[in-house]
N, CA, C and O of each residue as an XYZ file, in Angstrom:
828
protein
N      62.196    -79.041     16.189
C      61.957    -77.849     15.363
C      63.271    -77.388     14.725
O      64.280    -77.460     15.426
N      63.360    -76.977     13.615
C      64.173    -76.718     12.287
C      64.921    -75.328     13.202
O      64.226    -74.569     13.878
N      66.057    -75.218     13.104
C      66.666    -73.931     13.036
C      65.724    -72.117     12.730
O      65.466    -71.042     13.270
N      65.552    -72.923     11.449
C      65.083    -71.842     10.367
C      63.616    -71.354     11.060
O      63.245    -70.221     11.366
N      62.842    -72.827     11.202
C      61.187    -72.247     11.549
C      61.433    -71.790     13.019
O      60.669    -70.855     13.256
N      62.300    -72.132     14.218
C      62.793    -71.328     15.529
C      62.717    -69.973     14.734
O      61.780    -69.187     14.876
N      63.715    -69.776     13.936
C      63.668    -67.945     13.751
C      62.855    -67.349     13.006
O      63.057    -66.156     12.784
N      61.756    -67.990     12.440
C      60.541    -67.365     11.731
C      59.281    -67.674     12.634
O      58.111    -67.508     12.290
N      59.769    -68.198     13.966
C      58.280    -67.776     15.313
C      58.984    -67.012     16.082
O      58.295    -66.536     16.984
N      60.528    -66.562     16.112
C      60.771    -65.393     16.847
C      59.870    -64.528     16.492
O      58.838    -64.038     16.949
N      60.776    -64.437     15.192
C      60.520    -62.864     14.066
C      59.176    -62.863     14.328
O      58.920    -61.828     14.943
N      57.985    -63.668     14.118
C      56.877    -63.553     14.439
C      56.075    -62.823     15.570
O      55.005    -62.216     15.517
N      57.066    -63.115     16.774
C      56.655    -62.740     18.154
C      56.988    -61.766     18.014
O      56.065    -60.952     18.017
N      58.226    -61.244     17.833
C      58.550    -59.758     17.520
C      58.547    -58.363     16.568
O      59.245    -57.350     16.558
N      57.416    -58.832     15.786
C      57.153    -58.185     15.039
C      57.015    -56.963     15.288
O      57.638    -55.973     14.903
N      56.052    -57.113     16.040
C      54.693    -55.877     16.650
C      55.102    -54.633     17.840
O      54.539    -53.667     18.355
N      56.804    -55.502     17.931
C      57.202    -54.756     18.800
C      58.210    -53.542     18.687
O      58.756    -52.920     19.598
N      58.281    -53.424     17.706
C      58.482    -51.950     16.869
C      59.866    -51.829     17.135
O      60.366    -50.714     17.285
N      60.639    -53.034     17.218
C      62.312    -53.301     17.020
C      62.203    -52.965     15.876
O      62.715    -51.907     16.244
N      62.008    -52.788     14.635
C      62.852    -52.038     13.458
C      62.125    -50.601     13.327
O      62.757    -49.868     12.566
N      61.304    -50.178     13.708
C      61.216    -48.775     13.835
C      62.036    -47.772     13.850
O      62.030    -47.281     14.979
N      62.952    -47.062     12.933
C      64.112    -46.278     13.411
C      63.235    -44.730     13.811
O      62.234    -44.647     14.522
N      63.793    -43.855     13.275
C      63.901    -42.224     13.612
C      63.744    -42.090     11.783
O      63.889    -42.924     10.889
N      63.322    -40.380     11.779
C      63.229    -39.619     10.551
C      64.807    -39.351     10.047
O      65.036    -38.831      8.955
N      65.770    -39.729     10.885
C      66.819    -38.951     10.683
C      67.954    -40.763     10.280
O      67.700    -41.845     10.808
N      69.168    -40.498      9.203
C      70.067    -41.389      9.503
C      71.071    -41.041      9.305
O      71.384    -40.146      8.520
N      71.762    -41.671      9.968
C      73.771    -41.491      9.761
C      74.099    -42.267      8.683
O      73.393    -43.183      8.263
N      75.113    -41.939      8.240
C      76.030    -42.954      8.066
C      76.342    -43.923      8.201
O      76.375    -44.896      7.448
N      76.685    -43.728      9.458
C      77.135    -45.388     10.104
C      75.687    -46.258     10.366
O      75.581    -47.404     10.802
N      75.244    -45.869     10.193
C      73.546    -46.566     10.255
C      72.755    -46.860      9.048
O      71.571    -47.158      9.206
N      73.297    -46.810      7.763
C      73.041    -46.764      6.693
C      72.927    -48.451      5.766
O      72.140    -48.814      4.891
N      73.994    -49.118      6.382
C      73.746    -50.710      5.834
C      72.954    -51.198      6.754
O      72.463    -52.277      6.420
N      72.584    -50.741      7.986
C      71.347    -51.885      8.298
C      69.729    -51.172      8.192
O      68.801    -51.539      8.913
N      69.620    -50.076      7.128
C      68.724    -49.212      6.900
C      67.831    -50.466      5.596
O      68.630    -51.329      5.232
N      66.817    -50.572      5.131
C      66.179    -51.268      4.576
C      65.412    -49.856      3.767
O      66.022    -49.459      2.774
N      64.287    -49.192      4.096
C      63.431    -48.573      3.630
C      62.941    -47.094      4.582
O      63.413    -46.997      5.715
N      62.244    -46.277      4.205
C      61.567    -45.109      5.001
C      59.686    -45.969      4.758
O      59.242    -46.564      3.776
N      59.092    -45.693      5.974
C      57.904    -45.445      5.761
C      57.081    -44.692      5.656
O      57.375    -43.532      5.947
N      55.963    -44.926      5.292
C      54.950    -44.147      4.766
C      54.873    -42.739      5.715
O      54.443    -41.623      5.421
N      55.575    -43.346      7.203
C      55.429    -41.840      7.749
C      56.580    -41.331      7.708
O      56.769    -40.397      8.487
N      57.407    -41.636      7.058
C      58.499    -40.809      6.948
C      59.864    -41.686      7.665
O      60.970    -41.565      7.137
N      59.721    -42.388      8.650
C      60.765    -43.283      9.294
C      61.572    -44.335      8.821
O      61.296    -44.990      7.815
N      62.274    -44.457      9.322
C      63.612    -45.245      8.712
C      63.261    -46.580      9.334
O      62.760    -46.573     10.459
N      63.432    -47.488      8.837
C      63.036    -49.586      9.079
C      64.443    -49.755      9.103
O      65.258    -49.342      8.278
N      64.677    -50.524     10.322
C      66.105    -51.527     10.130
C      65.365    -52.484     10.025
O      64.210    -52.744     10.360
N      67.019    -53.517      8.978
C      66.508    -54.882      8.703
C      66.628    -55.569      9.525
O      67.770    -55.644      9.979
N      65.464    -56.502     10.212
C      65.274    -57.243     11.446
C      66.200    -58.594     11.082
O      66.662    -59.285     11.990
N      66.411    -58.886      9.755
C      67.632    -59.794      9.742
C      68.826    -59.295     10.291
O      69.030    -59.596     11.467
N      69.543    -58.702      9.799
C      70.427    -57.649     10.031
C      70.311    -57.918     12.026
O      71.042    -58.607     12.738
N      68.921    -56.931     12.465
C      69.420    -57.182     13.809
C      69.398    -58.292     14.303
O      70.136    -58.203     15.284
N      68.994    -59.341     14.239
C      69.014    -60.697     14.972
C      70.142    -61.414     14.936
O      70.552    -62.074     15.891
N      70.874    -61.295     13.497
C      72.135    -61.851     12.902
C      73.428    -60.887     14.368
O      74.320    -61.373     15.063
N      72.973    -59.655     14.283
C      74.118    -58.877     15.285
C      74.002    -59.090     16.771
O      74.730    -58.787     17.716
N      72.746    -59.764     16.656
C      72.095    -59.922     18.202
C      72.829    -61.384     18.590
O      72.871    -61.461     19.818
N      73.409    -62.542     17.968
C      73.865    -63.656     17.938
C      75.312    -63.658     18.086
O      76.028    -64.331     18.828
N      75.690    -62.462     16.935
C      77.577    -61.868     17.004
C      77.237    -61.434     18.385
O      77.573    -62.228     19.263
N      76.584    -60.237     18.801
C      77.141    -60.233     20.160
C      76.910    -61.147     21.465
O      77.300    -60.963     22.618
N      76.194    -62.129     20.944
C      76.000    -63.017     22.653
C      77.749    -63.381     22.560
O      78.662    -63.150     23.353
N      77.723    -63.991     21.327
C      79.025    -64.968     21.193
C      80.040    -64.047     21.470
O      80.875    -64.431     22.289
N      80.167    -63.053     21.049
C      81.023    -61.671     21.933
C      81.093    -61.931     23.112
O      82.134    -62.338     23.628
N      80.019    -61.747     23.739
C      79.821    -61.422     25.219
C      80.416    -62.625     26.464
O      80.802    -62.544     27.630
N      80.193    -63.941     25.266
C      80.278    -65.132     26.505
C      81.711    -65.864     25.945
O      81.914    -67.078     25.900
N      82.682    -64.739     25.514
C      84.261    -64.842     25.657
C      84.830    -63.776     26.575
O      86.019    -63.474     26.473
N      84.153    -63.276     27.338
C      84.328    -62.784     28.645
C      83.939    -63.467     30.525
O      83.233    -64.454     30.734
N      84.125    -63.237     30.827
C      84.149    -63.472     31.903
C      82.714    -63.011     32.768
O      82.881    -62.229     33.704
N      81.386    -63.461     32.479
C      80.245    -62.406     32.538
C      80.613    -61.740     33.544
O      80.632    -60.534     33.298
N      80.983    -62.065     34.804
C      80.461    -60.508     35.837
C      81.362    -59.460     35.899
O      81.625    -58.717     36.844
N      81.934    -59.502     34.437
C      83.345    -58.433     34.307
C      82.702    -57.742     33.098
O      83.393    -57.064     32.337
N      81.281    -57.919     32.899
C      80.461    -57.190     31.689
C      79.518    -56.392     32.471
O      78.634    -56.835     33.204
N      79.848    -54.963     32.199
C      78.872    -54.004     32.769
C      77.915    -53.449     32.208
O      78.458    -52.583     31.522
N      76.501    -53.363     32.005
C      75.458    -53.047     31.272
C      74.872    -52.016     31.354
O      74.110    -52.052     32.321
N      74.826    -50.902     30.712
C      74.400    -49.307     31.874
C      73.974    -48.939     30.744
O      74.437    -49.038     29.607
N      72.676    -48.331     31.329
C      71.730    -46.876     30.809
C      71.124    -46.009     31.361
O      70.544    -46.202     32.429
N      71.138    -44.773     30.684
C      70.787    -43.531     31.141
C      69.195    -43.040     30.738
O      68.720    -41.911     30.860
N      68.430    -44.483     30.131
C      67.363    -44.395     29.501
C      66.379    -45.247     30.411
O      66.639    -46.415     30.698
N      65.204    -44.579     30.859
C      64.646    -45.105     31.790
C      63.701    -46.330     31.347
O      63.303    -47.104     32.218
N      63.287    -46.539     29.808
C      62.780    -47.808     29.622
C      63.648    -49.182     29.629
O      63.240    -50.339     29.534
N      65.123    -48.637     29.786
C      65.916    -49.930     29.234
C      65.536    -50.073     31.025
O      64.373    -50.459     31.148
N      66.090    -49.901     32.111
C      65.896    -50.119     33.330
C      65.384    -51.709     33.500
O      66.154    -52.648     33.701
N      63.914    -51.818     33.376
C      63.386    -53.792     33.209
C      64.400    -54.086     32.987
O      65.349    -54.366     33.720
N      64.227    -54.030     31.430
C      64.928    -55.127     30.444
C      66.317    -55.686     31.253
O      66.494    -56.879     31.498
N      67.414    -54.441     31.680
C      68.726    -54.691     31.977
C      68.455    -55.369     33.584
O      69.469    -55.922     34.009
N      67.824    -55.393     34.087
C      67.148    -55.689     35.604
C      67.411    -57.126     35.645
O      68.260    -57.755     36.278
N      66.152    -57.660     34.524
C      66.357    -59.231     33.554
C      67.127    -59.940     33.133
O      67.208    -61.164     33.232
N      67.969    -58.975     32.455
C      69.073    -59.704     31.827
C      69.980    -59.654     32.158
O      70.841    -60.452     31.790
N      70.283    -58.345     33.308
C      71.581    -59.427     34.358
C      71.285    -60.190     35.492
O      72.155    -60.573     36.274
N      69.728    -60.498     35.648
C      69.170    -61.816     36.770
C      70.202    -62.801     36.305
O      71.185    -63.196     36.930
N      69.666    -63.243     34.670
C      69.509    -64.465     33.783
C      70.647    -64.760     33.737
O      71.000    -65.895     34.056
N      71.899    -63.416     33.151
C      72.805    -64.179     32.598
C      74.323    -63.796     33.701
O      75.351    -64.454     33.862
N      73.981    -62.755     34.173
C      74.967    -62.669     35.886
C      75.907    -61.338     35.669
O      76.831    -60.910     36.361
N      75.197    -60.731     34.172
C      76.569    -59.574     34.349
C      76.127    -58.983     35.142
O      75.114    -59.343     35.741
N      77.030    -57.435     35.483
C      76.951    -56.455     36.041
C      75.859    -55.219     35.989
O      74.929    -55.746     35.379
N      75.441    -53.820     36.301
C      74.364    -53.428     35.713
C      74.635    -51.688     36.826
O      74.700    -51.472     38.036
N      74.737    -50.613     35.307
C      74.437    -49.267     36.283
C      73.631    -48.836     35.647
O      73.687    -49.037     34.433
N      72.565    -48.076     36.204
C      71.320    -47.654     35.689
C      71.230    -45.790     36.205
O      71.730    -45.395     37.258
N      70.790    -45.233     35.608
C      70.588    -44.035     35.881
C      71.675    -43.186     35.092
O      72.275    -43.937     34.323
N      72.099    -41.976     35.025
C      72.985    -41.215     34.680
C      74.306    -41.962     35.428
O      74.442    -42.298     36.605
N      75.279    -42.094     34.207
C      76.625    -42.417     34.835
C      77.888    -41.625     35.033
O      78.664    -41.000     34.311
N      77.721    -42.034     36.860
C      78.677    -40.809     37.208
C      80.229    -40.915     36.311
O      80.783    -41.942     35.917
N      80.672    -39.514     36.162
C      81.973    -39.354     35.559
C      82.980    -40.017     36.487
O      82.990    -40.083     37.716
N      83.987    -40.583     35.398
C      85.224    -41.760     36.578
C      84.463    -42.860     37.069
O      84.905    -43.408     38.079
N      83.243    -43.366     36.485
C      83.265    -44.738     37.139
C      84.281    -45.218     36.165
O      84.807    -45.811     37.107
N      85.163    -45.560     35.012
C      85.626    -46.280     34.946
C      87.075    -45.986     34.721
O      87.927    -46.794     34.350
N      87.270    -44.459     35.052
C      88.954    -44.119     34.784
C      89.075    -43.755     36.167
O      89.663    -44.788     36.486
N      88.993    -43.120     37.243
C      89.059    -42.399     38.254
C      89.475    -43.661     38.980
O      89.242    -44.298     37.952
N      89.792    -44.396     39.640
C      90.020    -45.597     40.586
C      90.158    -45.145     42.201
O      90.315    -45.935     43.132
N      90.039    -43.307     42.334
C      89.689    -43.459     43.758
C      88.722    -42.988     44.533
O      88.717    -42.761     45.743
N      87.527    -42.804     43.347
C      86.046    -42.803     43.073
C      85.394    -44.150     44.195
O      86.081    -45.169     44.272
N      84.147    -44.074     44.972
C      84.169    -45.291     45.483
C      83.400    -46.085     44.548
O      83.243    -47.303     44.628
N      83.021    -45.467     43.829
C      82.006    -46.129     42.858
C      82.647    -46.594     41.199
O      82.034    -47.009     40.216
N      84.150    -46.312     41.409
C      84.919    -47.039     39.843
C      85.403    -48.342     40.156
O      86.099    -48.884     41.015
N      84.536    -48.739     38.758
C      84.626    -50.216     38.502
C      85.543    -50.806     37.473
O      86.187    -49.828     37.095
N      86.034    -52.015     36.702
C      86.992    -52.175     35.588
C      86.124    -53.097     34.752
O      86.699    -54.179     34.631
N      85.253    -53.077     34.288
C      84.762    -54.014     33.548
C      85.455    -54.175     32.517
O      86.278    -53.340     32.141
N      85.114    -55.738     31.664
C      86.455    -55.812     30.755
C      85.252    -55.566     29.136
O      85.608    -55.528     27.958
N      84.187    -55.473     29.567
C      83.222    -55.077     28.643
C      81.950    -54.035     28.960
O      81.405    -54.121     30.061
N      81.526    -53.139     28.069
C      80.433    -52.553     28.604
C      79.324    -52.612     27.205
O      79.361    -52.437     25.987
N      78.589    -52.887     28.016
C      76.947    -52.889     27.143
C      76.133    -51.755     27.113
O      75.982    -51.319     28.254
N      75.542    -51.095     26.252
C      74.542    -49.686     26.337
C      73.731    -50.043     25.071
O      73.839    -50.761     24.077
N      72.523    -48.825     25.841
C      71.460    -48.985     25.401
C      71.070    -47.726     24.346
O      70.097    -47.595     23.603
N      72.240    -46.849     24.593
C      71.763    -45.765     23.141
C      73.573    -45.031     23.047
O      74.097    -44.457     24.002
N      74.018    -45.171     22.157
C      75.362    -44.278     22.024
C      75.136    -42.456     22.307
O      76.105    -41.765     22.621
N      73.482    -41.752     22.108
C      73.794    -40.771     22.875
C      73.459    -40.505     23.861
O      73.957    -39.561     24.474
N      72.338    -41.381     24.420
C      72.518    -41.305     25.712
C      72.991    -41.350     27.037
O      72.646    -40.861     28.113
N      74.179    -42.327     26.494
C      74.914    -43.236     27.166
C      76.716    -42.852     26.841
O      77.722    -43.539     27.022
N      76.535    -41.482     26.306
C      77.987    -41.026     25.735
C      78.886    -41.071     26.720
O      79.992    -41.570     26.512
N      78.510    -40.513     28.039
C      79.862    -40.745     28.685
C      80.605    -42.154     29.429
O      81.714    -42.330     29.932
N      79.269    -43.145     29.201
C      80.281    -44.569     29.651
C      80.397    -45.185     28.587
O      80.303    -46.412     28.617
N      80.684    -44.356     27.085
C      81.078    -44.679     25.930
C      82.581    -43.861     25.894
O      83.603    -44.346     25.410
N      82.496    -42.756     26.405
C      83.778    -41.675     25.903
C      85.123    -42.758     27.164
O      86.324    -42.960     26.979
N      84.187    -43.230     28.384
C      85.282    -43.685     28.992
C      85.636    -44.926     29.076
O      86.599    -45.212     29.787
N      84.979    -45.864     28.415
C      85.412    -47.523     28.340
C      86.132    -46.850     26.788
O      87.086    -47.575     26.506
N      85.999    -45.930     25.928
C      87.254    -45.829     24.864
C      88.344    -45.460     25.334
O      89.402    -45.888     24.874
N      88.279    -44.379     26.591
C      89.719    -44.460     27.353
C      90.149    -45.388     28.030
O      91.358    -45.523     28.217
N      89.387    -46.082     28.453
C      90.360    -47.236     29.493
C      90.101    -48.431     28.149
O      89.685    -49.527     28.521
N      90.271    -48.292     27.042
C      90.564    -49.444     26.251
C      89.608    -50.607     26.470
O      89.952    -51.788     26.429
N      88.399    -50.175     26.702
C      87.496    -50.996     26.833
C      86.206    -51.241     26.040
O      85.365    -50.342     26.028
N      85.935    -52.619     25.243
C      85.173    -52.507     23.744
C      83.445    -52.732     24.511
O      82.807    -53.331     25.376
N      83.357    -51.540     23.191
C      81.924    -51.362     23.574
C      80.425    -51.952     22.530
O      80.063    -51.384     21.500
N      79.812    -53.087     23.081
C      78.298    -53.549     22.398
C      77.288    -52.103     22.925
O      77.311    -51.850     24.129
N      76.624    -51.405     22.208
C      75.917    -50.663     21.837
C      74.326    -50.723     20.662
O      74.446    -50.369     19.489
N      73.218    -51.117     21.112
C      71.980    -50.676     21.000
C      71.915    -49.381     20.332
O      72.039    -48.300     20.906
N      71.669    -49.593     18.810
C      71.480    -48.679     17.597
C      70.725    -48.161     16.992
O      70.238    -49.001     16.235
N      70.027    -46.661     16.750
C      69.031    -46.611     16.143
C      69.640    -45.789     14.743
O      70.844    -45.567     14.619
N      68.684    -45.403     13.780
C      69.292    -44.961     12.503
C      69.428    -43.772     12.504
O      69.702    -43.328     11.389
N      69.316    -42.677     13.688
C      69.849    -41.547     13.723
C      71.653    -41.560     14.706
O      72.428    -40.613     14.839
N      71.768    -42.705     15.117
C      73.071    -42.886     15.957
C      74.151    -42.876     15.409
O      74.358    -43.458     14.344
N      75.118    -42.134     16.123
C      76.782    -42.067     15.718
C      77.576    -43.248     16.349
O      77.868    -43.429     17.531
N      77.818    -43.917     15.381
C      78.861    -45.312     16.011
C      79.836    -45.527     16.137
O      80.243    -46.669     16.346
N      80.767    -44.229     16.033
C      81.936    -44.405     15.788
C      83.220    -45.342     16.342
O      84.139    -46.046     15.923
N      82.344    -44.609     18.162
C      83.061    -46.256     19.300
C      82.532    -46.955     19.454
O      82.995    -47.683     20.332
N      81.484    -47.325     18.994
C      80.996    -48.554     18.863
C      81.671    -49.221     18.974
O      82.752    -48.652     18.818
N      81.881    -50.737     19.275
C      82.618    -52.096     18.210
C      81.726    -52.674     17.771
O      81.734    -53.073     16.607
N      80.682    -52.876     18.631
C      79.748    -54.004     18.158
C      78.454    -53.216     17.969
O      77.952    -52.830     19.024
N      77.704    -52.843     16.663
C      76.678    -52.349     17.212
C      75.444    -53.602     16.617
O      75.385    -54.523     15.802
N      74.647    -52.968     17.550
C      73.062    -54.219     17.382
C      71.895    -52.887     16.776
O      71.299    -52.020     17.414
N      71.909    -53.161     15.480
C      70.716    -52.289     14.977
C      69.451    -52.229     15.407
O      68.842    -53.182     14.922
N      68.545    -51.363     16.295
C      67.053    -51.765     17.011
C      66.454    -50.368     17.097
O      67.181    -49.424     16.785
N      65.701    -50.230     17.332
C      64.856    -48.683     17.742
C      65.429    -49.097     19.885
O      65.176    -49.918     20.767
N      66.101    -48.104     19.709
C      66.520    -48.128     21.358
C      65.633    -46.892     22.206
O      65.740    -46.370     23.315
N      65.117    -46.808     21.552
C      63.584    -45.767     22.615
C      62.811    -46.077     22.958
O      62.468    -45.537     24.009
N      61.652    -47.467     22.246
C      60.471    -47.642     22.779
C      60.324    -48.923     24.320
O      61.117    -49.839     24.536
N      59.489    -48.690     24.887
C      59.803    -49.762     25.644
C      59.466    -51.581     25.507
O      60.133    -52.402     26.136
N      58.618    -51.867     24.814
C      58.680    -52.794     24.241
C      59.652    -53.643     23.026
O      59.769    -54.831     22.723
N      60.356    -52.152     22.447
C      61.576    -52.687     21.799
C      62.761    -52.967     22.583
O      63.452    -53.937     22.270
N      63.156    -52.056     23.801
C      64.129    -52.574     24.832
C      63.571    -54.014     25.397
O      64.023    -55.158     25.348
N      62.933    -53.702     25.697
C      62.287    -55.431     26.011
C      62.881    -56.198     25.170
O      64.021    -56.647     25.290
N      62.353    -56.325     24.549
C      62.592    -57.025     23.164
C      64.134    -57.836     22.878
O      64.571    -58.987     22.880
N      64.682    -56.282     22.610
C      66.485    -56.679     22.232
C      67.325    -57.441     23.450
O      68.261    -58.190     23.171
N      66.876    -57.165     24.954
C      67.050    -57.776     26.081
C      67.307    -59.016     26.556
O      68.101    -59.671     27.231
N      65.729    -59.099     25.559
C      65.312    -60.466     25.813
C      66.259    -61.611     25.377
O      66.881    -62.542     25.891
N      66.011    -60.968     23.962
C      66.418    -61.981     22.441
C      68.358    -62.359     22.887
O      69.038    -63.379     22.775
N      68.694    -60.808     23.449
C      70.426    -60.916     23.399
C      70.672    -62.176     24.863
O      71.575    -63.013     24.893
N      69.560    -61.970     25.989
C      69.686    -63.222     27.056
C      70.057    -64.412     26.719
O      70.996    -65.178     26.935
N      68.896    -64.373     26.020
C      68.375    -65.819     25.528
C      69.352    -66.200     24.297
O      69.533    -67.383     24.007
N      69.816    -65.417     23.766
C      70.941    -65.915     22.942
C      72.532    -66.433     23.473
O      73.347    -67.173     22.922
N      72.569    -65.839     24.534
C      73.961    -65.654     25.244
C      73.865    -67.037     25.723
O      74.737    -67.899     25.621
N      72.486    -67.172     26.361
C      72.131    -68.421     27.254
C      72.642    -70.137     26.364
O      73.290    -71.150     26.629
N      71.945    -69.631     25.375
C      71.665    -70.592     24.519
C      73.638    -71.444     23.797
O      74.147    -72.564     23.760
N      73.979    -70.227     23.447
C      75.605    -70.250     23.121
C      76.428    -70.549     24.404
O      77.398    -71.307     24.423
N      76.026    -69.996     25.279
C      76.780    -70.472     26.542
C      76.722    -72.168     26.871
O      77.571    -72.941     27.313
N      75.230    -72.361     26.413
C      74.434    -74.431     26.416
C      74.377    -73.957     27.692
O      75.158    -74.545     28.440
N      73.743    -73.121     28.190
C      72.946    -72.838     29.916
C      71.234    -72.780     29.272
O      70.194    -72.680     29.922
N      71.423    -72.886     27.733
C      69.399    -72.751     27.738
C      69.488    -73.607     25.840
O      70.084    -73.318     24.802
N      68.369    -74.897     26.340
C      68.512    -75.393     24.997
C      67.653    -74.546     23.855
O      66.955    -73.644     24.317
N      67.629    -74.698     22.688
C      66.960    -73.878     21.841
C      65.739    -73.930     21.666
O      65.130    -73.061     21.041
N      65.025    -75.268     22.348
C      63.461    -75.438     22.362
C      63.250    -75.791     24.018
O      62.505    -76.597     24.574
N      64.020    -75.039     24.428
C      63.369    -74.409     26.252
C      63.269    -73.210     26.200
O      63.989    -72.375     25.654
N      62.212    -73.097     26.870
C      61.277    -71.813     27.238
C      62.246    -70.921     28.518
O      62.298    -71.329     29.678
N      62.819    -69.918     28.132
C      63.178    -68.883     29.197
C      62.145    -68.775     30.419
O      60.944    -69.044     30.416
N      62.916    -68.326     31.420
C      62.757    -68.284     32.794
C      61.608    -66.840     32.652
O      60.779    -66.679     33.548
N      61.659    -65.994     31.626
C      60.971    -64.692     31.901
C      60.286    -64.547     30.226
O      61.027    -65.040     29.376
N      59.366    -64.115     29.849
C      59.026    -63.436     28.775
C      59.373    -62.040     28.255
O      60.056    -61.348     29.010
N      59.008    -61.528     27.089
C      59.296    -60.507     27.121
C      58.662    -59.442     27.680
O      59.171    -58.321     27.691
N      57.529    -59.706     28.175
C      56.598    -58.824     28.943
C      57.420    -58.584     30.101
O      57.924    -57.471     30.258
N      57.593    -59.444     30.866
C      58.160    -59.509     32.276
C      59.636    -58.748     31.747
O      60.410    -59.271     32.550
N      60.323    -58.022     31.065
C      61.619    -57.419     30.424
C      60.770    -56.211     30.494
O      61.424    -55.365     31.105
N      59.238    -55.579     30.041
C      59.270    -54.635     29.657
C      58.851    -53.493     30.886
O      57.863    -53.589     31.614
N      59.981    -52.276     30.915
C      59.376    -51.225     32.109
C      57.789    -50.536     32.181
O      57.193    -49.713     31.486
N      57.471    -51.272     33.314
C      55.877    -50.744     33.472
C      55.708    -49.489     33.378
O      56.610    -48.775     33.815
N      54.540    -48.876     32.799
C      54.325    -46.891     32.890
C      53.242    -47.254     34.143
O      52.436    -48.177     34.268
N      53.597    -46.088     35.025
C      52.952    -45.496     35.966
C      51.736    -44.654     35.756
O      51.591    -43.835     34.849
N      50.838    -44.961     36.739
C      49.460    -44.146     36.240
C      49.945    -42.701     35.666
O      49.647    -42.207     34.579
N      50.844    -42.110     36.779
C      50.916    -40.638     35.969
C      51.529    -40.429     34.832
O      51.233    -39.552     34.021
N      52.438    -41.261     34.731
C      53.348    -40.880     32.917
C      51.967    -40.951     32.715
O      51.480    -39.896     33.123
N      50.630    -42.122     32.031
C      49.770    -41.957     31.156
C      49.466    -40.690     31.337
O      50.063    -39.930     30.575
N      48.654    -40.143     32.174
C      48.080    -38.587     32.353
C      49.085    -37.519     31.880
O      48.796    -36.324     31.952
């Protein structure tokens, strides 16, 4: 299979999964990977755009040292996804609100030095953004078109709210890392789908 037709049965699979869905609202810095508003008013990133950034950052990622890459969110759908994707690919992973001084404080029992950190929304995730910029540490960041990027380095344009889109970007950034690393050929089937990435809702969230 062709390069090209591989990334037109991604794009296919991922259509539906409301990775370019942005917000009513955009920045600036969110403005070249903006495409159109829809009919309801929302902002579309270009799914070229993210897949192309989703590839810059594997190849980012796997000139590090993976288990010196820390992956943290304060957003309870990313939770799966990051669960998954540091099974697969061996980084690191903090989930929940991140305590202040995990990464400047060193006599914290819980500060770590990662030489990279990964997040899943720049405002949700502001303070293990405000402190991998103090300890000089570059940050891949999960983008939507209302987000401020300023510390960014790397950002990956996606709707970072829904849970099938965290799935999604999870997946695709694994399986890309995998693939660039030559730990996964390009017509082998991953160890997990994207279903198995996405955080289950509990009877009561529905109610």
């Amino acid at each position: 299979m062709s390069q090209q037709s591989q990334t037109d049965d991604i794009k296919k699979k991922i259509l539906s999964t409301g990775i370019r869905v942005g917000t009513q609202v955009k920045t600036k810095f969110m403005l070249p990977f903006i495409t159109k508003a829809s009919p309801e008013g929302l902002y579309m990133i270009d799914l070229d755009f993210t897949l192309v950034r989703i590839q810059t950052a594997a190849k980012f990622i796997n000139r590090f040292d993976i288990e010196t890459v820390l992956v943290c969110s304060a957003r309870e759908y990313a939770n799966t996804p990051i669960e998954k994707f540091c099974e697969l690919i061996g980084a690191k992973m903090r989930l929940g609100r991140f305590m202040p001084g995990t990464l400047t404080n060193p006599s914290l029992p819980f500060y770590t030095e990662p030489q990279l950190v990964v997040i899943s929304d720049p405002q949700v995730d502001a303070q293990a953004v405000i402190e991998a910029t103090n300890a000089g540490i570059p940050v891949v960041g999960i983008s939507n078109t209302d987000n401020v990027t300023s510390k960014i380095d790397l950002v990956i344009p996606a709707n970072n709210r829904g849970r099938k889109s965290l799935a999604t970007i999870y997946w695709l950034l694994a399986r890309e890392i995998l693939i660039d690393g030559g730990r996964l050929r390009t017509d082998e089937q991953m160890k997990y789908e994207i279903d198995d990435f996405e955080t289950k809702i509990t009877e009561e969230e529905i109610e």
